[in-house]
C-alpha positions in Angstrom: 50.7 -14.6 -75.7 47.5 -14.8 -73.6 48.7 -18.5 -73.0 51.8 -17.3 -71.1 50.0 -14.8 -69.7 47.3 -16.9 -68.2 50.3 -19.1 -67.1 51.9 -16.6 -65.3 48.9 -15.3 -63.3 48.1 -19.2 -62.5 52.1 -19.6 -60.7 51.7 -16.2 -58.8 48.0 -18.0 -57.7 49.7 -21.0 -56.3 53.0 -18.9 -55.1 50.2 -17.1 -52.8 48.0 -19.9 -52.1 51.3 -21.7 -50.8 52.4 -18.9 -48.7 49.4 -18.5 -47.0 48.7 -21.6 -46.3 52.3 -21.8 -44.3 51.0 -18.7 -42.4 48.1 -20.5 -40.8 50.0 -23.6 -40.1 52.7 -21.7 -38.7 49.9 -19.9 -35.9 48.5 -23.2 -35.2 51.5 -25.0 -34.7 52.4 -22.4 -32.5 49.3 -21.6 -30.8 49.6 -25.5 -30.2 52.7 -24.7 -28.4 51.2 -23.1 -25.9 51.6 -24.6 -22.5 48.5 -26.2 -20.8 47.7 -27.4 -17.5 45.3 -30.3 -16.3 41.7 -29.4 -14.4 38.9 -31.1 -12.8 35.7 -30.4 -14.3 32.2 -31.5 -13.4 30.7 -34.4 -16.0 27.6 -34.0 -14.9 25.7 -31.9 -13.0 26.3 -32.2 -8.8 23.9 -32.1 -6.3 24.7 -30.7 -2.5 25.7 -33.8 -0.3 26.5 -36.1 -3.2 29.7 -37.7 -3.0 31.9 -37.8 -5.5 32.6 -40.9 -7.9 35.1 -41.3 -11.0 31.7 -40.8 -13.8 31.2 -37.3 -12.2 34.5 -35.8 -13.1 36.2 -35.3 -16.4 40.2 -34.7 -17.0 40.8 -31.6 -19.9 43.8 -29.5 -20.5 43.4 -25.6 -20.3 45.7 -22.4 -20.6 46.8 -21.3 -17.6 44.8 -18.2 -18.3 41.9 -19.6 -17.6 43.0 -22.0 -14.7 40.6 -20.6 -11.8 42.7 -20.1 -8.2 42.3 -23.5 -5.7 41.2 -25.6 -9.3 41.6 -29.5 -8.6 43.9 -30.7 -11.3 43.8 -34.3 -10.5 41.2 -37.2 -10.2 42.5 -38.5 -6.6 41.8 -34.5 -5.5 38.2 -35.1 -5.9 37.4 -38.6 -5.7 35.7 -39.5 -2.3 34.8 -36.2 -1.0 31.6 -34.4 -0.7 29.3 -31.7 -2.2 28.8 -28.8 -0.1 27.8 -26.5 -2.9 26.0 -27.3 -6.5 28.4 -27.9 -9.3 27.0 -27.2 -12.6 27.9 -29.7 -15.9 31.3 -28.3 -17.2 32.2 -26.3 -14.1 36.0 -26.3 -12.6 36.1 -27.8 -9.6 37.7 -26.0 -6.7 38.5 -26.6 -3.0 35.6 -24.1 -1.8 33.1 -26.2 -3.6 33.8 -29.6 -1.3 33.7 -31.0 2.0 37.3 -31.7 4.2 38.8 -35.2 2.6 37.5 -36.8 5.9 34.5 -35.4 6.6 32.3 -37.8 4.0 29.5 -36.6 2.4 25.6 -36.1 2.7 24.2 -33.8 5.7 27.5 -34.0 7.9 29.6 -32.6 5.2 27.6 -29.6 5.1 28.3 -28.3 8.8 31.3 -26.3 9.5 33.9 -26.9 12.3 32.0 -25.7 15.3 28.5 -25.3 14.2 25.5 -28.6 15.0 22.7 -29.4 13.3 19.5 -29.2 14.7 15.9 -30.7 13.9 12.7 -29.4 14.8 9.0 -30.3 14.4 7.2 -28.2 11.9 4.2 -27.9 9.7 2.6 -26.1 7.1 1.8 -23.2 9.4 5.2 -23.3 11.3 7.3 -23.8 8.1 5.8 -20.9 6.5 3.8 -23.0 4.2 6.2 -25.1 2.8 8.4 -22.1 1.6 11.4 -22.7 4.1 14.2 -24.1 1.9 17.9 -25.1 2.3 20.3 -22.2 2.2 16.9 -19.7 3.4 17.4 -17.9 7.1 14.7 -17.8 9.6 14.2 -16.8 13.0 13.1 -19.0 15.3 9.7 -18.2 18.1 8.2 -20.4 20.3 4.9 -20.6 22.2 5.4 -21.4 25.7 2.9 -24.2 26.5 0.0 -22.8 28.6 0.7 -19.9 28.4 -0.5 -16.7 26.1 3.1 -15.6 25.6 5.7 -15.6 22.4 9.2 -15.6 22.7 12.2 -15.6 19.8 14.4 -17.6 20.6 16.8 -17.3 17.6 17.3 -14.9 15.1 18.9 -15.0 11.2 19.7 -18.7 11.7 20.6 -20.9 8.6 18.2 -23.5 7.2 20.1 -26.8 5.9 17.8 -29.2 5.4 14.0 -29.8 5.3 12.9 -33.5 5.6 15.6 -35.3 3.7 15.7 -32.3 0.9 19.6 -31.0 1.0 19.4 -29.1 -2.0 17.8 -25.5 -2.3 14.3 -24.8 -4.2 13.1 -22.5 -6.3 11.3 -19.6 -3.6 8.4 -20.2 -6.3 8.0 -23.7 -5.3 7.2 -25.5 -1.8 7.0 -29.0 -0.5 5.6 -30.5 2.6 7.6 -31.9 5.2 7.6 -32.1 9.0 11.2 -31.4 9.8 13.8 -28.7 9.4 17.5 -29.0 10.2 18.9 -25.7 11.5 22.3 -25.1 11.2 23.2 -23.0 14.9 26.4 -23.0 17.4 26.3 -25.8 20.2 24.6 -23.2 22.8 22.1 -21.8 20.3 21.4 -25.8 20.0 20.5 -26.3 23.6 18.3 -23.1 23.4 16.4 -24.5 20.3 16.2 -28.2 21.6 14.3 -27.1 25.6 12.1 -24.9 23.1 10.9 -27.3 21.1 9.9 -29.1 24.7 8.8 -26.6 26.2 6.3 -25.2 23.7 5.5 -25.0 19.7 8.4 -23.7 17.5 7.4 -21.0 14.5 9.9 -20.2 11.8 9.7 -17.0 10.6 11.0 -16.6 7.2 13.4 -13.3 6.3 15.5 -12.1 3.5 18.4 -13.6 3.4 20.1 -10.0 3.1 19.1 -8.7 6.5 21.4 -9.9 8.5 20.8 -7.5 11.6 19.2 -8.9 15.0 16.9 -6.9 16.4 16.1 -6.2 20.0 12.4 -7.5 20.8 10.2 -8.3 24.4 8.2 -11.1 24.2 4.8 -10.4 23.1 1.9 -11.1 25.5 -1.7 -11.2 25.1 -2.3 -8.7 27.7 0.2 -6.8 25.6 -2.2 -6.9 23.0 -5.7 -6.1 24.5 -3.9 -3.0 25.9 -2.5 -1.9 22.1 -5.9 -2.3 21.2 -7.5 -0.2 23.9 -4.8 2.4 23.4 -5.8 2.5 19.8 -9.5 3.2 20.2 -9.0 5.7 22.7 -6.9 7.6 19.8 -9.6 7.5 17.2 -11.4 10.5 16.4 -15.2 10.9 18.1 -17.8 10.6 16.0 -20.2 13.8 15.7 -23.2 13.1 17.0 -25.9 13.2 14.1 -28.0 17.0 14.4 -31.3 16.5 13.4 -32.3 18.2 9.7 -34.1 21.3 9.9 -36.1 21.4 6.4 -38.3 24.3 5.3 -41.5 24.4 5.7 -43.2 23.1 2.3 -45.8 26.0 0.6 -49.4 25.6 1.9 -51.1 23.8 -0.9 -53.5 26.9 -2.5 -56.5 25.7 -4.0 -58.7 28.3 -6.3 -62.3 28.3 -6.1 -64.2 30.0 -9.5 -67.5 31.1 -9.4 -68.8 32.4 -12.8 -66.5 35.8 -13.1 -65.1 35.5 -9.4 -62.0 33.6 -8.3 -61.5 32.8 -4.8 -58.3 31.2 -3.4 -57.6 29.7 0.0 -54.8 28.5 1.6 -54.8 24.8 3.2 -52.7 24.2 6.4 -51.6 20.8 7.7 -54.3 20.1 9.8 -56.8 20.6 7.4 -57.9 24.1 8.1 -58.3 26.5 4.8 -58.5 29.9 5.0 -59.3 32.5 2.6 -55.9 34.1 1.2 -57.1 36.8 -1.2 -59.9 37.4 -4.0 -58.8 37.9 -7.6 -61.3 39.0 -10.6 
């Protein structure tokens, strides 16, 4: 009896066992069903201006769920064509993030249709030590030559390379160089190029946030010895120190005894002592 029993129990086992296991290869096979569509994704991870080769892509299929807008679907999409942004190991690959399919790669690639790229002389003073970077905004001064004057000559303009760097840096970190490529509009370029003749250039770093230009005189140094005058003249007077009036210290008493008699006088500054009174 317990035989048949055990039997029994054993069939139901594999009955359920059998059914369940058709369950979850019924959801696969249909979850394999699911259509897919073919992306572009980064192999590796891309650097701004590098161009890109067949070993820097990879070809996977993904839901169209998860197919971004303007993805690259195809190797011959990509192939050829510059980095303008970085592309991170595993990331889609989408229109936004390269350069036109003739405009090459590197520095060129990186400026937009009606913008130039300028260099200009700097060093560690003039480049903020070091801590201009690609993709920071500046505004750009100058120091006429011979003259005691400053002048901006450009405001919020975009920084796209320093010395042969393209890609941006950590604001923690800073590197030496002697050159900064400005990214400006072809009369902001003529500006920036009779500046850098005429006088020294300054780069004045900002946040890259504040966006607003601000309406400013050139700065003189007469400008400045009058600020300061005007800044004196608005200071408080100093009192003039009154002399302390102190008391007068006691007259030193000195007390004279002779036998049962006590007499006491009174000694003055000069040295003059006068009886003061008798005591017994």
């Amino acid at each position: 009896m317990n035989r048949s029993r055990f039997l029994i129990l054993g069939g139901v086992s594999l009955l359920v066992g059998a059914a369940f296991s058709l369950y979850v290869y019924s959801k696969l096979e249909a979850k394999s069903a699911e259509p897919t569509v073919t992306a572009i994704v980064a192999a590796k991870d891309l650097q701004i201006g590098s161009r890109l080769e067949r070993a820097d892509i990879s070809v996977v299929r993904v839901p169209p769920v998860i197919f971004p807008p303007d993805a690259r679907q195809f190797p011959e999409d990509v192939i050829g064509r510059g980095v303008i942004v970085p592309i991170f190991k595993g990331q889609f690959i989408v229109s936004g993030q390269l350069a036109g399919e003739s405009a090459g790669s590197g520095l060129p690639s990186l400026i937009p249709a009606g913008m130039r790229a300028v260099g200009v002389p700097v060093n560690d003073v003039t480049s903020v030590a070091g801590f201009v970077t690609p993709g920071t905004r500046v505004d750009v001064l100058m120091t006429p030559n011979g003259e005691h004057r400053a002048i901006t000559v450009l405001q919020n303009v975009e920084v796209l390379a320093t010395g042969s760097t393209l890609e941006h840096i950590a604001s923690t970190s800073a590197r030496n160089f002697t050159v900064a490529t400005l990214l400006v509009h072809l009369e902001d370029a003529e500006r920036l190029i009779l500046a850098t003749r005429e006088g020294r250039v300054h780069l004045v770093l900002r946040n890259p946030i504040d966006m607003r230009a601000d309406k400013v005189k050139d700065a003189t140094l007469q400008q400045l010895y009058d600020e300061a005058t005007a800044t004196r003249s608005k200071l408080p007077a100093k009192p003039l120190l009154q002399p302390a009036i102190l008391p007068a210290p006691n007259a030193p008493e000195i007390q004279i005894y002779q036998g049962n008699e006590v007499d006491t006088v009174e000694c003055k500054d000069g040295g003059q002592c006068t009886p003061a009174k008798k005591a017994h």
